[in-house]
N, C-alpha and C positions, 0 to 999 in steps of 0.2 A: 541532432534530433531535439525535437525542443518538449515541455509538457508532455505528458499524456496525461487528461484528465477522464474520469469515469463517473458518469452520470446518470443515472437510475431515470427515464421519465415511460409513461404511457403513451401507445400508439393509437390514435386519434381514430375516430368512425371513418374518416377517409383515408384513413393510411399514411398521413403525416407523421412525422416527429417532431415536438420543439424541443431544441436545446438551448434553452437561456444559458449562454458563458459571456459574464461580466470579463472586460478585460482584454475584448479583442475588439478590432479595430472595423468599421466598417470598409469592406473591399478584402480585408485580408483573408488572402486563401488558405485551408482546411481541408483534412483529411477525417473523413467519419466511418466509422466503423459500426456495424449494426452486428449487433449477438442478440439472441432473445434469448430473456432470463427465463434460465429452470424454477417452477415456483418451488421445489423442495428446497433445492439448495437454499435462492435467494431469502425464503422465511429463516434459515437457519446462521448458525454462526459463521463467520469469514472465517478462511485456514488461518489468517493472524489472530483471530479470537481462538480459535482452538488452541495455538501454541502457546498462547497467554495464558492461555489457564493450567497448562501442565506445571509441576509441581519442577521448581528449579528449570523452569525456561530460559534463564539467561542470568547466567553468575557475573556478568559482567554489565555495566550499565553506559559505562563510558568508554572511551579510549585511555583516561589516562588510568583508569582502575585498570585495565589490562594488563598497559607500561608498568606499573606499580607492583604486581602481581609477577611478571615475568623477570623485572629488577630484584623482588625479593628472593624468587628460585633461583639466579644465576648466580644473586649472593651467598644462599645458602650453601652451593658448588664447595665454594672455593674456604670454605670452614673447617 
């Protein structure tokens, strides 16, 4: 399965849609998906802006802080 890109545009007085996507090929076949945005939500924050802002969202930033982390508790074990 290749991309999935998500793109915000307005539906035209005749009922068009444009989707400008740089980066495809002219002939290459597409698969389009129509949702109409809710305007509550869409004015409001995305679920990843929500969880970003919770306090201790993510104690961990990388993979190797993880490893580091789980290297330190297995070592403490054996103390």
């Amino acid at each position: 399965m290749g991309t999935i890109l998500h793109i915000d545009t307005t539906v035209q007085p005749d009922g068009s849609v444009h989707v400008p996507v740089p980066g495809l090929q002219p002939g290459q076949r597409v698969s389009v998906a129509i949702t109409p945005a809710n305007e509550e939500t869409r004015n409001g924050p995305s679920v990843i802006d929500f969880i970003t802002a919770l306090p201790g969202h993510r104690l961990f930033h990388t993979a190797e802080e993880v490893d580091d982390y789980i290297r330190e508790e297995r070592d403490s074990w054996e103390r």
